[in-house]
mmCIF file as gemmi writes it, N, C-alpha and C atoms, coordinates in Angstrom:
data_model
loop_
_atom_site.group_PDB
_atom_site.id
_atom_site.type_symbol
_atom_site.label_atom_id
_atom_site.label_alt_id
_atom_site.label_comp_id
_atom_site.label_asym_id
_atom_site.label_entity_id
_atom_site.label_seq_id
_atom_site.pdbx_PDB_ins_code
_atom_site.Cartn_x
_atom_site.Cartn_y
_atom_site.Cartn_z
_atom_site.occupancy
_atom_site.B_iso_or_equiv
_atom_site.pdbx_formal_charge
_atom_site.auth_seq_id
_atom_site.auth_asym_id
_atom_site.pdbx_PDB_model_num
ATOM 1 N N . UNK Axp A 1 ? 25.335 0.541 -6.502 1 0 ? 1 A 1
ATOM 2 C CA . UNK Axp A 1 ? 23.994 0.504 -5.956 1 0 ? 1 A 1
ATOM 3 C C . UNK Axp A 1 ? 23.253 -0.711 -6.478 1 0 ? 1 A 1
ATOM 4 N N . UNK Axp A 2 ? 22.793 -1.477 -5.643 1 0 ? 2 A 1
ATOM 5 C CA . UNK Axp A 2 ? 21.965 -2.677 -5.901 1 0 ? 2 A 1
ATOM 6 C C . UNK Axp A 2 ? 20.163 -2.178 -6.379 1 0 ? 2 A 1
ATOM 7 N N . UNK Axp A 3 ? 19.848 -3.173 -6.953 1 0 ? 3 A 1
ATOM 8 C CA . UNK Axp A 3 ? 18.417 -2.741 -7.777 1 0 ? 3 A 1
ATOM 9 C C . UNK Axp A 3 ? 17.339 -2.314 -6.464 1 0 ? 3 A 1
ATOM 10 N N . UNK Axp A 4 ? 17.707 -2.633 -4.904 1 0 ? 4 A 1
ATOM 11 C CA . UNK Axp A 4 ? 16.829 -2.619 -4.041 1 0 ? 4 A 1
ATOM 12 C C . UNK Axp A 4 ? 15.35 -3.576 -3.945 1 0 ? 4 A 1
ATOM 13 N N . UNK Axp A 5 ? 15.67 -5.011 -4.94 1 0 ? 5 A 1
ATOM 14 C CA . UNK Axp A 5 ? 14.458 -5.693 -4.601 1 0 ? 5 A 1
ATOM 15 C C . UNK Axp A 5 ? 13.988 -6.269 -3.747 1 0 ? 5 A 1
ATOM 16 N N . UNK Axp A 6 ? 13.149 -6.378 -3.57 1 0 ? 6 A 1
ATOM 17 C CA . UNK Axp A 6 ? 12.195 -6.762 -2.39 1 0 ? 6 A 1
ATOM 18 C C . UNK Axp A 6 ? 12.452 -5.88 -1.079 1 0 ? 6 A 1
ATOM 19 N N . UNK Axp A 7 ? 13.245 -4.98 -1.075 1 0 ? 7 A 1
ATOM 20 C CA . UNK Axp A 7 ? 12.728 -4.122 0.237 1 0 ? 7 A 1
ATOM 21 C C . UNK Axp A 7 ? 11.372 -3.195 0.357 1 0 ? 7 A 1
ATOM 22 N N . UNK Axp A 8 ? 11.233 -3.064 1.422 1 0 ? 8 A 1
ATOM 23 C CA . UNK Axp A 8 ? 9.779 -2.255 1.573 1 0 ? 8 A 1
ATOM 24 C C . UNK Axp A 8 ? 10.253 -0.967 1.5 1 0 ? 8 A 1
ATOM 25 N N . UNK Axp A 9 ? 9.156 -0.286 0.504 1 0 ? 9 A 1
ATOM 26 C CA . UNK Axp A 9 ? 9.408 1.33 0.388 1 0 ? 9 A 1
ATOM 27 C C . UNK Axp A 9 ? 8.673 2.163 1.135 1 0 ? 9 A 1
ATOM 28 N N . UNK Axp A 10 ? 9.219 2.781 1.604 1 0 ? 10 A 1
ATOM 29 C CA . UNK Axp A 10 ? 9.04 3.87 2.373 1 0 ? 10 A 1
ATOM 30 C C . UNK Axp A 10 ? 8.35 4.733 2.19 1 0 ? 10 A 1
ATOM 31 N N . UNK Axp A 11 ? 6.286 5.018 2.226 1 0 ? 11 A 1
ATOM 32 C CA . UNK Axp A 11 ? 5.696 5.897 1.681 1 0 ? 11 A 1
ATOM 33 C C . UNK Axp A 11 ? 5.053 5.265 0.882 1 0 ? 11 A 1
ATOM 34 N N . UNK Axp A 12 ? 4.694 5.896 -0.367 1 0 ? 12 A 1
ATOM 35 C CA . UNK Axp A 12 ? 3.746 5.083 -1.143 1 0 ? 12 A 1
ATOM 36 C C . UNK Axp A 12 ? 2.633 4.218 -1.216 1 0 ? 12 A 1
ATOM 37 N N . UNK Axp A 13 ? 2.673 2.888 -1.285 1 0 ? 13 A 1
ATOM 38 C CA . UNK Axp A 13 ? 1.54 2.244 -1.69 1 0 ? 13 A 1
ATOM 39 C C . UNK Axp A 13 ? 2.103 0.801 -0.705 1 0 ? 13 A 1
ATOM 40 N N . UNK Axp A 14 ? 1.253 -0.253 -0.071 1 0 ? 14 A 1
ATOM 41 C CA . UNK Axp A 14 ? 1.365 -1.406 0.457 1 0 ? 14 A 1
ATOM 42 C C . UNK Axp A 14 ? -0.017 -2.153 0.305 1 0 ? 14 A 1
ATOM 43 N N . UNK Axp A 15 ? 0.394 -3.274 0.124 1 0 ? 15 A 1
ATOM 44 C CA . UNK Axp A 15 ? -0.668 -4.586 0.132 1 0 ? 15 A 1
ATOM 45 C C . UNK Axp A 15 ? -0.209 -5.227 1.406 1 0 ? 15 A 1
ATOM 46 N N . UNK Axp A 16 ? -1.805 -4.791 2.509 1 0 ? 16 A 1
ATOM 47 C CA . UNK Axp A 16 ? -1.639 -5.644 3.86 1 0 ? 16 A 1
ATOM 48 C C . UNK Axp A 16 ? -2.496 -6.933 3.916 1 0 ? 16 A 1
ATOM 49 N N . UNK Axp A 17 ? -1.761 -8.085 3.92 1 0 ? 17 A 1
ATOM 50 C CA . UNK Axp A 17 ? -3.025 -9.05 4.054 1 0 ? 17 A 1
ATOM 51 C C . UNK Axp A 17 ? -3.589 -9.565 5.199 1 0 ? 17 A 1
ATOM 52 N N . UNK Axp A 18 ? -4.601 -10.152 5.392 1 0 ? 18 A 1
ATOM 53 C CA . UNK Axp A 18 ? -5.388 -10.562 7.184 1 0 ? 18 A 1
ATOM 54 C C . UNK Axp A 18 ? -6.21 -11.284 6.705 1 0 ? 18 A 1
ATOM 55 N N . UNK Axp A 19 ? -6.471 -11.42 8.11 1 0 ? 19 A 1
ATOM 56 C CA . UNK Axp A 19 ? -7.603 -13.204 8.042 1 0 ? 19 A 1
ATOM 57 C C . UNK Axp A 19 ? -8.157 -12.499 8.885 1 0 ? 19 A 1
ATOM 58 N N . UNK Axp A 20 ? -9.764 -13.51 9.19 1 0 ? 20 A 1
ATOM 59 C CA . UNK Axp A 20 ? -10.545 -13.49 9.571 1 0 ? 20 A 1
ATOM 60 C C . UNK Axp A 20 ? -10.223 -14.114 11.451 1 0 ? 20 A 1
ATOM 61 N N . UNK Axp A 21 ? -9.831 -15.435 10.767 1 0 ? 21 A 1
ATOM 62 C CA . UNK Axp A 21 ? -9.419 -16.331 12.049 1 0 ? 21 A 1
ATOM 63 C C . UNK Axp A 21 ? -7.615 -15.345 12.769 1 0 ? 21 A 1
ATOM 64 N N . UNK Axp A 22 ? -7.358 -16.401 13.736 1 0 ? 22 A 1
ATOM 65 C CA . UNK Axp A 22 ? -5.699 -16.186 14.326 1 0 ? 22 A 1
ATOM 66 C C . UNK Axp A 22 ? -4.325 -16.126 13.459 1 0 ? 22 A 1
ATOM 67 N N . UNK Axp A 23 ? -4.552 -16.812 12.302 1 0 ? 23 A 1
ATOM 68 C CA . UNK Axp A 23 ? -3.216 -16.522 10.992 1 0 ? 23 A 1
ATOM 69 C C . UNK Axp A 23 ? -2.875 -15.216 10.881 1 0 ? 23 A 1
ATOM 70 N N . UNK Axp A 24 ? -1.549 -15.018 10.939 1 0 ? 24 A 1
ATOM 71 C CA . UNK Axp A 24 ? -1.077 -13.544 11.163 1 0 ? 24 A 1
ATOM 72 C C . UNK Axp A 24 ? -0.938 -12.964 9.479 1 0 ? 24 A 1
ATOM 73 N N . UNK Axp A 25 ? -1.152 -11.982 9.206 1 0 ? 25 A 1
ATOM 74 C CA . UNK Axp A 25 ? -0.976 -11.47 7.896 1 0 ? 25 A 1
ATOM 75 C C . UNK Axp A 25 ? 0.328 -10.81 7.669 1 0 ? 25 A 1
ATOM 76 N N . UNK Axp A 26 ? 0.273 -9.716 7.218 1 0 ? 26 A 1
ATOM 77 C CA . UNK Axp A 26 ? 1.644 -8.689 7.164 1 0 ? 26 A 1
ATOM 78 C C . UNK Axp A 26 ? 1.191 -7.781 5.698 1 0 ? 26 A 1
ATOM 79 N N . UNK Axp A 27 ? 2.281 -6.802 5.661 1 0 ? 27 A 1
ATOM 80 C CA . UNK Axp A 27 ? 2.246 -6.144 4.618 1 0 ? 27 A 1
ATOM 81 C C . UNK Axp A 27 ? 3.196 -6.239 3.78 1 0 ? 27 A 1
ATOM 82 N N . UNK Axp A 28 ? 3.203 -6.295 2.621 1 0 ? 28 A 1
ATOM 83 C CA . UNK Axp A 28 ? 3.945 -6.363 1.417 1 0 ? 28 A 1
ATOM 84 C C . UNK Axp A 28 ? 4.311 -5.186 0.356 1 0 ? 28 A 1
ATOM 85 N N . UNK Axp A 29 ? 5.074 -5.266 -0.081 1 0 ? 29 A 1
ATOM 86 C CA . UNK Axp A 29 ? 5.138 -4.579 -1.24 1 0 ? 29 A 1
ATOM 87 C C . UNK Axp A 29 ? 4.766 -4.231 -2.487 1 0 ? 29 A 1
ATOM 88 N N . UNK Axp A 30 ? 4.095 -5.673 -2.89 1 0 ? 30 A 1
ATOM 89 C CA . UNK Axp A 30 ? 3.434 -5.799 -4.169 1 0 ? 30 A 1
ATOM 90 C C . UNK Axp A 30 ? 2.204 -6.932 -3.961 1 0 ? 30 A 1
ATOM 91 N N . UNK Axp A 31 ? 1.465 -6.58 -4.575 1 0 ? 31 A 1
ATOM 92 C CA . UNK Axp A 31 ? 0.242 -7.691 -4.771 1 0 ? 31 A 1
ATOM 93 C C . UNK Axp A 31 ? 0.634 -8.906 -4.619 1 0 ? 31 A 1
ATOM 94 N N . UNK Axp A 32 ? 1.306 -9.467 -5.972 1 0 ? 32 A 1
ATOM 95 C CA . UNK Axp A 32 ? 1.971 -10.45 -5.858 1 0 ? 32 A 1
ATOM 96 C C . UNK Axp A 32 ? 2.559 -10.82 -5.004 1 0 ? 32 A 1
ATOM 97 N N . UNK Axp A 33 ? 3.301 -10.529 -3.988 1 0 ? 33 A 1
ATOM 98 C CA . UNK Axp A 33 ? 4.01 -10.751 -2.931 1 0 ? 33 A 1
ATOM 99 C C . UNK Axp A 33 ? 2.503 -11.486 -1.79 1 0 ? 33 A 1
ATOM 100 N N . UNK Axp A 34 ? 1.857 -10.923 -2.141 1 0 ? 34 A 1
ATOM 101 C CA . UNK Axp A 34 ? 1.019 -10.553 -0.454 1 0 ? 34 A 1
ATOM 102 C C . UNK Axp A 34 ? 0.273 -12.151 -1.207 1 0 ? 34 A 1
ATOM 103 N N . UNK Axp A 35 ? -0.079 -11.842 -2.48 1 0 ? 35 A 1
ATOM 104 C CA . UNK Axp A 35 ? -1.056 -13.455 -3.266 1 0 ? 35 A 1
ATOM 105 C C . UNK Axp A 35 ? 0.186 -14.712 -2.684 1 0 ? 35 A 1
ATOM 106 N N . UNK Axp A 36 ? 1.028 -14.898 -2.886 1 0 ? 36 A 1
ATOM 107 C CA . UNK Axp A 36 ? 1.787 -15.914 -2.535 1 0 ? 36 A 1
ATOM 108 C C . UNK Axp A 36 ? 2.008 -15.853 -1.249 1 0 ? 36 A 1
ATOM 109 N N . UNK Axp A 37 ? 2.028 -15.388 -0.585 1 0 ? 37 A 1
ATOM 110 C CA . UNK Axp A 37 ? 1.997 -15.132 0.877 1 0 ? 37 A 1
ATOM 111 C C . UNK Axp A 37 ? 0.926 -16.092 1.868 1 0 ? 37 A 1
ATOM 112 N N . UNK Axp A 38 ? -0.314 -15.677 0.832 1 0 ? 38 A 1
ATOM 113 C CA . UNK Axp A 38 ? -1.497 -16.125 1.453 1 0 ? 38 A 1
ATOM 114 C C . UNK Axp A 38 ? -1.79 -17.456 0.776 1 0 ? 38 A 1
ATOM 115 N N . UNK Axp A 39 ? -1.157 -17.652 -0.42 1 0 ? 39 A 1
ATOM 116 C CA . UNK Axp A 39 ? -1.255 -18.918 -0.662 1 0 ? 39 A 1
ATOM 117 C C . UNK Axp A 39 ? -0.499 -20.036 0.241 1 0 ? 39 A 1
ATOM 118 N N . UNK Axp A 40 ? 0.737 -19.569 0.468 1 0 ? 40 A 1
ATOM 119 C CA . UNK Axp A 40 ? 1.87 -20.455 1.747 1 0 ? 40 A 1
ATOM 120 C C . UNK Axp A 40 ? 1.336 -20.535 2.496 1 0 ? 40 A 1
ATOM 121 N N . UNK Axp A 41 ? 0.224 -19.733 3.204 1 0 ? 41 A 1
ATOM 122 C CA . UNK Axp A 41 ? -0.57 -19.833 4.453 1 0 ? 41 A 1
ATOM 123 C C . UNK Axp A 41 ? -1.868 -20.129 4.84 1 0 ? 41 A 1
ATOM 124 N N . UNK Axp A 42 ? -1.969 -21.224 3.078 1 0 ? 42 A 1
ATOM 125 C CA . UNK Axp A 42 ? -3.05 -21.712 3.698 1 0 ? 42 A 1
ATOM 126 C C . UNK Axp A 42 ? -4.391 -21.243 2.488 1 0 ? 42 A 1
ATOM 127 N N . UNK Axp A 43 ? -4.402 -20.201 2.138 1 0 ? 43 A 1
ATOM 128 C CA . UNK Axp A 43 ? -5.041 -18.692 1.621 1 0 ? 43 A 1
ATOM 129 C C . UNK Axp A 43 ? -6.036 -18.669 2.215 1 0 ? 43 A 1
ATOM 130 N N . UNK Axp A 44 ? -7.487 -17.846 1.947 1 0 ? 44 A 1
ATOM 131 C CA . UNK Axp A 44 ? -8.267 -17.098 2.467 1 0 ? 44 A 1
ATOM 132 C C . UNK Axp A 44 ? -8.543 -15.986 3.07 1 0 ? 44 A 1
ATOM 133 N N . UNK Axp A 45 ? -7.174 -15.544 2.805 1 0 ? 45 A 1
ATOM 134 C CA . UNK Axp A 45 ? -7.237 -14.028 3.163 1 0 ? 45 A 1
ATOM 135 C C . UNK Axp A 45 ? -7.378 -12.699 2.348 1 0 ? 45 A 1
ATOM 136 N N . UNK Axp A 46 ? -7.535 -11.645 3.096 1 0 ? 46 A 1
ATOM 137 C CA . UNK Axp A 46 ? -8.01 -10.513 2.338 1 0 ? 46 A 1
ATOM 138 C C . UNK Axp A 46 ? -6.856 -9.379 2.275 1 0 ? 46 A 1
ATOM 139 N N . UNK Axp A 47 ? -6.502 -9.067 0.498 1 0 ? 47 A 1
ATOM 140 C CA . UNK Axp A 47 ? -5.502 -8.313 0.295 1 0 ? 47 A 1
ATOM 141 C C . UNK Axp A 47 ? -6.015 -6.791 0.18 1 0 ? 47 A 1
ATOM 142 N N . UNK Axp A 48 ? -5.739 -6.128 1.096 1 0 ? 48 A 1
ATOM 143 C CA . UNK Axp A 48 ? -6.511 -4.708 0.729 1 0 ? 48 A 1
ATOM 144 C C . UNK Axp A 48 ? -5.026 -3.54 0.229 1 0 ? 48 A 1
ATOM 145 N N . UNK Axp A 49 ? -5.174 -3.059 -0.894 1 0 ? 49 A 1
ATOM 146 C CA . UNK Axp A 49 ? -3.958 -2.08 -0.614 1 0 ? 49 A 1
ATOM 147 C C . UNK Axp A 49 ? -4.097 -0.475 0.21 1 0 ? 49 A 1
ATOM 148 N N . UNK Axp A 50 ? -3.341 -0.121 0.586 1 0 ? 50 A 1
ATOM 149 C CA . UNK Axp A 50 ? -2.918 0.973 1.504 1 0 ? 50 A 1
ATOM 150 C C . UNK Axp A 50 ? -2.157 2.362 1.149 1 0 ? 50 A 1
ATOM 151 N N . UNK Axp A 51 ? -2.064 3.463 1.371 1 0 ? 51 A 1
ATOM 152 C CA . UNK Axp A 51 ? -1.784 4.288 1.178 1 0 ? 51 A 1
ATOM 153 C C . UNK Axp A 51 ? -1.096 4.307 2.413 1 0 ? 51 A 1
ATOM 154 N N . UNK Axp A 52 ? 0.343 4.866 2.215 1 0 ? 52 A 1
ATOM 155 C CA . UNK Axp A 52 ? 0.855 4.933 3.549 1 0 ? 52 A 1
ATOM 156 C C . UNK Axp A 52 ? 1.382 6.712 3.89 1 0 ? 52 A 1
């Protein structure tokens, strides 16, 4: 069995990020994930986490 990193878990907790403007966001797994995300894209976006 592999450690399963970086897949998305199923349930739990997600960090979705979005913009204001047309830049597409997505959801992540970890904070961190979603902060570098939005940094590659530019940043200014808003990381809210989620209960799924």
């Amino acid at each position: 069995m592999g450690c399963n990193c970086g897949s998305k878990r199923r349930g739990g907790t997600v960090f979705v990020l979005t913009y204001e403007d047309s830049r597409q966001g997505g959801e992540f797994a970890s904070k961190t994930d979603a902060e570098i995300a939005d940094v590659r894209r530019g940043g200014g976006g808003v990381i809210r986490q989620v209960q799924k």
